[in-house]
BAFI-3210 file (N, C-alpha, C; in Angstrom, 3 decimals, decimal comma, padded with zeros to 6 digits):
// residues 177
n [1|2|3|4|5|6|7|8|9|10|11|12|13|14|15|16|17|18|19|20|21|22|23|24|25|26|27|28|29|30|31|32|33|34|35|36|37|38|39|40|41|42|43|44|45|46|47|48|49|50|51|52|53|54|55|56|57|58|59|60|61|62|63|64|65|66|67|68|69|70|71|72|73|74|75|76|77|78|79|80|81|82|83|84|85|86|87|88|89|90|91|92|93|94|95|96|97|98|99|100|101|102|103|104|105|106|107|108|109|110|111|112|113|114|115|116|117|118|119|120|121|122|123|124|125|126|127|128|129|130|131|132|133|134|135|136|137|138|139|140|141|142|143|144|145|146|147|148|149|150|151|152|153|154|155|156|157|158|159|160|161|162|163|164|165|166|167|168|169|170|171|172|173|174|175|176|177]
n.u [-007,481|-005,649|-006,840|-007,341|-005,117|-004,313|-005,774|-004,720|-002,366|-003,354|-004,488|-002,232|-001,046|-002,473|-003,030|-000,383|000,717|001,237|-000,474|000,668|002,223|001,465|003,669|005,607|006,296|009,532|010,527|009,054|007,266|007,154|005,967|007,288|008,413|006,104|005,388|007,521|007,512|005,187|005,956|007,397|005,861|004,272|006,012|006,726|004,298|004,069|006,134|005,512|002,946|004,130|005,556|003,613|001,976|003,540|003,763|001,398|000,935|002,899|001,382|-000,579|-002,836|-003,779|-006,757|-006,931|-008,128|-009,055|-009,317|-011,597|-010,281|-007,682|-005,863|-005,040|-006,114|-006,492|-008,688|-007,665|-008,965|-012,689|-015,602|-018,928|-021,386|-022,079|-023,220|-022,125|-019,820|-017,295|-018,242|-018,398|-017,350|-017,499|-015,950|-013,039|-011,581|-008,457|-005,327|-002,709|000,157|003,085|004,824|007,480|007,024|009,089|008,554|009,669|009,975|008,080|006,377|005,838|002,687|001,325|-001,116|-004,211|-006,162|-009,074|-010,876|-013,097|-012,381|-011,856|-008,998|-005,862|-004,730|-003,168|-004,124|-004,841|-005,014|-007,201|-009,157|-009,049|-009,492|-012,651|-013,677|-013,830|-015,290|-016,099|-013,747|-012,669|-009,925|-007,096|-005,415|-003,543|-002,127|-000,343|000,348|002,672|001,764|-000,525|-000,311|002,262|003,208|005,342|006,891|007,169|007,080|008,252|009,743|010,140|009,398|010,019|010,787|008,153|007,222|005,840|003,490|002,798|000,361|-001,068|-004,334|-005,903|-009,462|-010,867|-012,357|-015,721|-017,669|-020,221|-020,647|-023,544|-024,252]
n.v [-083,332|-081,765|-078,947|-078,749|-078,152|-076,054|-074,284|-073,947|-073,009|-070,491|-069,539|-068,881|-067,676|-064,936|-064,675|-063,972|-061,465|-058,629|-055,662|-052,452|-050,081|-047,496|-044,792|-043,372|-040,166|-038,321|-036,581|-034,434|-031,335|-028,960|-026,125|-024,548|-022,357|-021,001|-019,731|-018,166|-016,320|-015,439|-014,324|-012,243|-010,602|-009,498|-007,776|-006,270|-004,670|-003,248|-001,421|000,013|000,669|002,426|004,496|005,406|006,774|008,353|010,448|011,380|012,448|014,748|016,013|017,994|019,908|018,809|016,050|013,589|010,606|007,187|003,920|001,606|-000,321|-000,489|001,654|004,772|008,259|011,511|014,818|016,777|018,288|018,312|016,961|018,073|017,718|015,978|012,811|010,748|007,532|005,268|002,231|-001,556|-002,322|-000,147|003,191|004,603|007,510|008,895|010,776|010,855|011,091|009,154|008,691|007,507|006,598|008,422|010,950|010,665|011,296|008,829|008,079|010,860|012,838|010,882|009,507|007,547|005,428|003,181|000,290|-000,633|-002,911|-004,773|-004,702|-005,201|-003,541|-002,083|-003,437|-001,180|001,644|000,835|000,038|002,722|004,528|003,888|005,367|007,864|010,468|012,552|015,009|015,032|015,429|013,447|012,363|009,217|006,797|004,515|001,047|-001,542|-003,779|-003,000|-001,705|-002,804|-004,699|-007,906|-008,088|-005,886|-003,450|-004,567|-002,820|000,508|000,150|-000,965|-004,060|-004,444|-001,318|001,059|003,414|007,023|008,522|010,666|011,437|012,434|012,078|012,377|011,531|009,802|006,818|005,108|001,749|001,212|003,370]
n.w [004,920|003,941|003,929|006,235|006,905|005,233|006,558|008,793|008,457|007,542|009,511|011,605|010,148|010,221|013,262|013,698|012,698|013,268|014,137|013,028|015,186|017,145|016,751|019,466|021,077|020,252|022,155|024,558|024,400|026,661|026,395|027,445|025,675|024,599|026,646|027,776|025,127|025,540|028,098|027,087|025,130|026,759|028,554|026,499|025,833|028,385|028,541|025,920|026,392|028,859|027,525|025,234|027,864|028,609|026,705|026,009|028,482|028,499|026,844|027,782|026,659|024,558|024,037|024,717|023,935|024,605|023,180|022,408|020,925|021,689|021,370|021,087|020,678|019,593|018,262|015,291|013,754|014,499|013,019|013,513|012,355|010,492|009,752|008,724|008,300|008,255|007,194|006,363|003,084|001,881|000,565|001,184|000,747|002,287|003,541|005,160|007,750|009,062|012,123|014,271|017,624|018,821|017,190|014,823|011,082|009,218|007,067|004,650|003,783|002,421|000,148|000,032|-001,300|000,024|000,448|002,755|004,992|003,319|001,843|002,772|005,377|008,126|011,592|013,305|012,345|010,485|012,242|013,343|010,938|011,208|012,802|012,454|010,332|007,581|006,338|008,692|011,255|012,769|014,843|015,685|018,107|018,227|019,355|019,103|018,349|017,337|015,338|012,811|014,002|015,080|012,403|011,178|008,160|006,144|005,092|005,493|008,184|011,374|013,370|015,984|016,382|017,826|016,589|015,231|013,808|011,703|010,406|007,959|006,875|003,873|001,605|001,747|000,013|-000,051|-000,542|-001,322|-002,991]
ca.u [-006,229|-004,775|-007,800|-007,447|-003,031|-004,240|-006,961|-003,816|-001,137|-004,005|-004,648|-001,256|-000,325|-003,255|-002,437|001,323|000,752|000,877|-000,527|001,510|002,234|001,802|005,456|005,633|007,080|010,455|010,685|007,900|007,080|006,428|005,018|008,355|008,678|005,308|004,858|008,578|006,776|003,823|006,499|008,227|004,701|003,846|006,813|006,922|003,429|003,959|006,958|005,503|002,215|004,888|005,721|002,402|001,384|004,970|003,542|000,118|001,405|003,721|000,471|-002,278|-003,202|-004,584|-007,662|-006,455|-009,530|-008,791|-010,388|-012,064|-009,624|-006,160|-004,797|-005,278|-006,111|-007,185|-008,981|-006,820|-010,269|-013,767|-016,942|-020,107|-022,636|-021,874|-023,117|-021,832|-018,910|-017,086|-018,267|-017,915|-017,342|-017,133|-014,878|-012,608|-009,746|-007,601|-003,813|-002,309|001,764|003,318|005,971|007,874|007,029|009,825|008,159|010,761|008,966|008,377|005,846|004,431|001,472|000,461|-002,826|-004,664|-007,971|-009,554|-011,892|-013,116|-012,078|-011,801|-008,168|-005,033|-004,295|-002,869|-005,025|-005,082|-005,644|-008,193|-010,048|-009,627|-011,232|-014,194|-014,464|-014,112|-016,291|-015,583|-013,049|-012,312|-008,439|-007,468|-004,108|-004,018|-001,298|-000,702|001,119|003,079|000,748|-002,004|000,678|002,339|003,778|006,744|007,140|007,047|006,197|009,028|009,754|010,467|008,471|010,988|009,888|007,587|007,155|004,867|003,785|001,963|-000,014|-001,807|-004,766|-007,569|-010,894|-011,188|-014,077|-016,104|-017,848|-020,934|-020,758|-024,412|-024,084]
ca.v [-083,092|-080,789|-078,439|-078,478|-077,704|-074,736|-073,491|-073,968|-071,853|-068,959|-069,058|-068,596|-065,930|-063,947|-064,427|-064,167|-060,531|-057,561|-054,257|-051,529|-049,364|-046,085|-044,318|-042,366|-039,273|-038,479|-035,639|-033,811|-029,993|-028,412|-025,002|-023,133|-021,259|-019,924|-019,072|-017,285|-015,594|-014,299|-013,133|-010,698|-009,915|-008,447|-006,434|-005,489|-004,085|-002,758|-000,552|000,532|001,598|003,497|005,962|006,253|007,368|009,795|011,278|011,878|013,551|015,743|017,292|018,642|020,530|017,604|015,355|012,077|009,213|005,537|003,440|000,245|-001,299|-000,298|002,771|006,481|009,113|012,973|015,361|017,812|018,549|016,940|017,782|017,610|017,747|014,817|011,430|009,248|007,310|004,404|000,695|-002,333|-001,913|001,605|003,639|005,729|008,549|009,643|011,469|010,382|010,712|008,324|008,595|006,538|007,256|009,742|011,494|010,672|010,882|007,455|008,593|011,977|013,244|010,016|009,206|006,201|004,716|001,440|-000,228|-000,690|-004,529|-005,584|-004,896|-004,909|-001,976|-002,511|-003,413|-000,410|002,661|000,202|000,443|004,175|005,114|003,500|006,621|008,988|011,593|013,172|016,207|015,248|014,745|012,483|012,065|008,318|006,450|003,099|000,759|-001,767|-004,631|-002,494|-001,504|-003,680|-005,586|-008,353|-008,091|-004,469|-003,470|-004,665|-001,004|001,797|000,133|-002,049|-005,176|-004,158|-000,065|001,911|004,486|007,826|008,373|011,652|011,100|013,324|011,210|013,225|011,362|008,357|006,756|003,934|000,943|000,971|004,247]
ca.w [005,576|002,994|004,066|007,660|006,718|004,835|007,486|009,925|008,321|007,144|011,194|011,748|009,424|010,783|014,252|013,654|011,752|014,068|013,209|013,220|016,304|017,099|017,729|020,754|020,332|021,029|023,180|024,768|024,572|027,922|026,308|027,613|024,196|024,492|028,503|027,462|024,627|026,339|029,046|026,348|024,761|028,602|028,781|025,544|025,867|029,397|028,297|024,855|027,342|029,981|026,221|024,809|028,615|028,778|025,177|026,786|029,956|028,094|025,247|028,127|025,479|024,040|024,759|024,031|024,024|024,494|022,192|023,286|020,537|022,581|020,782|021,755|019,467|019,863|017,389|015,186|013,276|014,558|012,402|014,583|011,599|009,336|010,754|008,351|009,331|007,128|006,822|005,793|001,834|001,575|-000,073|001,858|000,633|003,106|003,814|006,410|007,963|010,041|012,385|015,304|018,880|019,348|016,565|013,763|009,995|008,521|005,337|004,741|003,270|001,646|000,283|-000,005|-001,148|000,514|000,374|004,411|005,400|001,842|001,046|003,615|006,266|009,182|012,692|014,135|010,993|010,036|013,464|013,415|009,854|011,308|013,895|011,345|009,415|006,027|006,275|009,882|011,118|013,855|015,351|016,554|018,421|018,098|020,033|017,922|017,935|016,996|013,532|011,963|015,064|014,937|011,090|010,279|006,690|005,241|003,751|006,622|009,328|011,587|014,514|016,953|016,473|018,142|014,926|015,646|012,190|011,613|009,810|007,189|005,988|002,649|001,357|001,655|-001,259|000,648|-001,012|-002,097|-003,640]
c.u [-005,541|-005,597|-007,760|-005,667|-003,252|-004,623|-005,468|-002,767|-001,715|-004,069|-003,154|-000,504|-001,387|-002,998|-001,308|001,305|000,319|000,276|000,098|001,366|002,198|003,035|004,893|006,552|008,205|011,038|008,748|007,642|006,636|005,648|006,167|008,551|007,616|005,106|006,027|007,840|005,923|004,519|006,935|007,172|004,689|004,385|007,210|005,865|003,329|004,867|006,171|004,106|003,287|004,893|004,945|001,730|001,950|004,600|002,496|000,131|001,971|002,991|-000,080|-003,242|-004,303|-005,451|-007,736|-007,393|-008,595|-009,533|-010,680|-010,931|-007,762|-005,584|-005,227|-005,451|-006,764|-007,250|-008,134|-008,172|-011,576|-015,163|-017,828|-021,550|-022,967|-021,831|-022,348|-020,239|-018,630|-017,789|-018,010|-017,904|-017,267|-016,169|-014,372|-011,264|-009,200|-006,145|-003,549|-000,128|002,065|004,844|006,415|007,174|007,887|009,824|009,175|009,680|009,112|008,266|005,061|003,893|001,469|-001,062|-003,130|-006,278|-007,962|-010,573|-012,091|-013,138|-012,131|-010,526|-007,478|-004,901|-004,115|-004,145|-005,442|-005,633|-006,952|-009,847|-010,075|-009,838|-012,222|-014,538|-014,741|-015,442|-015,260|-015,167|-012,580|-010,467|-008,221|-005,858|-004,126|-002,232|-001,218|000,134|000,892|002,461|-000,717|-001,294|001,240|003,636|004,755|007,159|007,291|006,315|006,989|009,448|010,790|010,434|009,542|009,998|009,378|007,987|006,008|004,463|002,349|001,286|-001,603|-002,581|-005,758|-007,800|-010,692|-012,540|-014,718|-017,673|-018,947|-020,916|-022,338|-024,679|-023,865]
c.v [-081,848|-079,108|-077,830|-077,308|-076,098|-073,753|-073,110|-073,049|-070,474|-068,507|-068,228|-067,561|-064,727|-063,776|-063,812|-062,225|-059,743|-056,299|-053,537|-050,679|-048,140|-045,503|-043,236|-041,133|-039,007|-037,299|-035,227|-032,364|-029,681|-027,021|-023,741|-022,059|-020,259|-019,228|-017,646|-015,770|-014,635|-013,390|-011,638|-009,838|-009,013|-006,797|-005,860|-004,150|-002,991|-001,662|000,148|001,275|002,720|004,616|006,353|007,133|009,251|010,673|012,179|012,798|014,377|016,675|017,268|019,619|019,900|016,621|014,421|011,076|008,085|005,018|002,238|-000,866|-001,836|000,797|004,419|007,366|010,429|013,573|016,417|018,552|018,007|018,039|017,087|017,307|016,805|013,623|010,228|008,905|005,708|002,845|-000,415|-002,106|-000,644|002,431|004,369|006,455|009,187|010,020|011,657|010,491|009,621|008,422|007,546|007,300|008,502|010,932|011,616|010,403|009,506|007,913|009,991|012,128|012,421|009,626|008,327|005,796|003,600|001,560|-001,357|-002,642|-005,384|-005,418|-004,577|-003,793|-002,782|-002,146|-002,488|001,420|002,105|000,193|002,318|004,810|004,842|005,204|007,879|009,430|012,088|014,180|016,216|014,880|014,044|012,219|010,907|007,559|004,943|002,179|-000,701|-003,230|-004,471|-002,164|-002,734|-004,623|-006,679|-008,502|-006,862|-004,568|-003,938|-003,567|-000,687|001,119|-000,824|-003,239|-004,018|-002,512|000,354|003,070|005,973|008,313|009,782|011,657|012,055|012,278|012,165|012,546|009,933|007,996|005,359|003,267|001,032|001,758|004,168]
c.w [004,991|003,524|005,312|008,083|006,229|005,424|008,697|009,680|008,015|008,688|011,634|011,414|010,134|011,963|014,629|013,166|013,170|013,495|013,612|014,310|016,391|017,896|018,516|019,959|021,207|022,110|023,429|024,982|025,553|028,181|026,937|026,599|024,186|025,723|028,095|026,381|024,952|027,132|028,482|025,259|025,969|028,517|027,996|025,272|026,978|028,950|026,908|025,211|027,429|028,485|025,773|026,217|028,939|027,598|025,846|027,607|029,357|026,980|026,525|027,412|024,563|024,790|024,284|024,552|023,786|024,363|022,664|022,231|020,991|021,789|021,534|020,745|020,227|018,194|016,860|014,365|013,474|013,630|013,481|013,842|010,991|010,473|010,296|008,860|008,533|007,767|006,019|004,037|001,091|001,115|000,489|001,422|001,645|002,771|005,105|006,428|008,783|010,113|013,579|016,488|019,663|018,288|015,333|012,468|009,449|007,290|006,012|003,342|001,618|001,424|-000,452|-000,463|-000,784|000,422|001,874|004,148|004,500|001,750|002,843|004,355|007,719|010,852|013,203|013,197|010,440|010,555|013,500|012,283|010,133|012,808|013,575|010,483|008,351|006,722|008,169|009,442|012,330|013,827|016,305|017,190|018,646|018,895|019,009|017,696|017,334|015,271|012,909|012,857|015,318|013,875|010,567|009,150|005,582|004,029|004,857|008,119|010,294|012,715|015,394|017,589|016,469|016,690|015,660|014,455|012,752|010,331|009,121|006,128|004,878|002,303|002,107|000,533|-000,566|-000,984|-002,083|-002,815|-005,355]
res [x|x|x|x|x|x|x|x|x|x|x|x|x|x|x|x|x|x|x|x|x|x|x|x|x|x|x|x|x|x|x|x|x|x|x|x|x|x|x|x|x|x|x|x|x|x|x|x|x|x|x|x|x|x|x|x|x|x|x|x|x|x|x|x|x|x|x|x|x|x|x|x|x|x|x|x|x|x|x|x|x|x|x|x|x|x|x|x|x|x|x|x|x|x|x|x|x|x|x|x|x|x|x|x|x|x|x|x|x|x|x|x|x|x|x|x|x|x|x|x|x|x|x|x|x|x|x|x|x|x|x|x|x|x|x|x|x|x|x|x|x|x|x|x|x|x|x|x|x|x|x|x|x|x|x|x|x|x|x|x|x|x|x|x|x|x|x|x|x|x|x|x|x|x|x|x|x]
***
């Protein structure tokens, strides 16, 4: 009897015992923040196009290439002899300026060593040392997601600035070298 009393209240507590529920949540996100987002990406991109195109039209002088990565650049020096051309690990010195789109100076005639996709540089200088030759120069234009895009540099650089950055390879130093 005592046996059957104990079997009867262990039933009971086990039955009786819910497991815990999963809470609903209390609102639901409908993705407005980002559709909004993307909208002022668009037209942020579409207008910061319309000026790199108004730059373009206004040098004919110049033979401005568009790069399969989104920026524009023309030669102020091209060598035709020298094949090499930076990679991954490689050592590269350059001097480079950079100004705004309405050609205001940010930095001049700074110079830099990296080390190709090993240390920080922004998206778009990064993509154009790789098109470079030793002792070439290269005037590239960037549009401000290709620079340093809704954060700046926290220096000079402010949100979402187009930067026009005039560039000379000085050396390069191959990794396996």
């Amino acid at each position: 009897m005592r046996n059957l009393l104990i079997i009867l209240i262990l039933t009971s507590f086990c039955f009786s015992c819910k497991s815990p529920e999963a809470r609903m949540p209390e609102s639901v996100q409908s993705g407005s923040f980002l559709k909004e987002s993307a909208k002022r990406n668009k037209k942020l991109n579409e207008k910061e196009k319309q000026l790199i195109q108004n730059i373009i039209k206004s040098n004919p002088d110049k033979n401005y290439i568009a790069s399969e990565s989104g920026f524009w650049y023309y030669y102020n020096t091209k060598v035709e002899n020298d094949t090499i051309q930076p990679e991954f690990g490689d050592i590269v010195d350059f001097n480079f300026n950079v100004s705004d789109i309405s050609g205001k100076e940010i930095y001049a005639n700074e110079n830099k060593t990296y080390v190709m996709d090993k240390q920080e540089l922004f998206t778009g200088l990064r993509e154009g040392l790789k098109l470079m030759k030793p002792e070439e120069s290269i005037t590239f234009i960037f549009p401000s997601q290709k620079a340093y895009g809704y954060y700046g540099d926290d220096n000079k650089i402010g949100t979402n600035i187009p930067l026009i950055c005039e560039v000379t390879l000085n050396t390069i130093t191959q990794e396996n070298d």
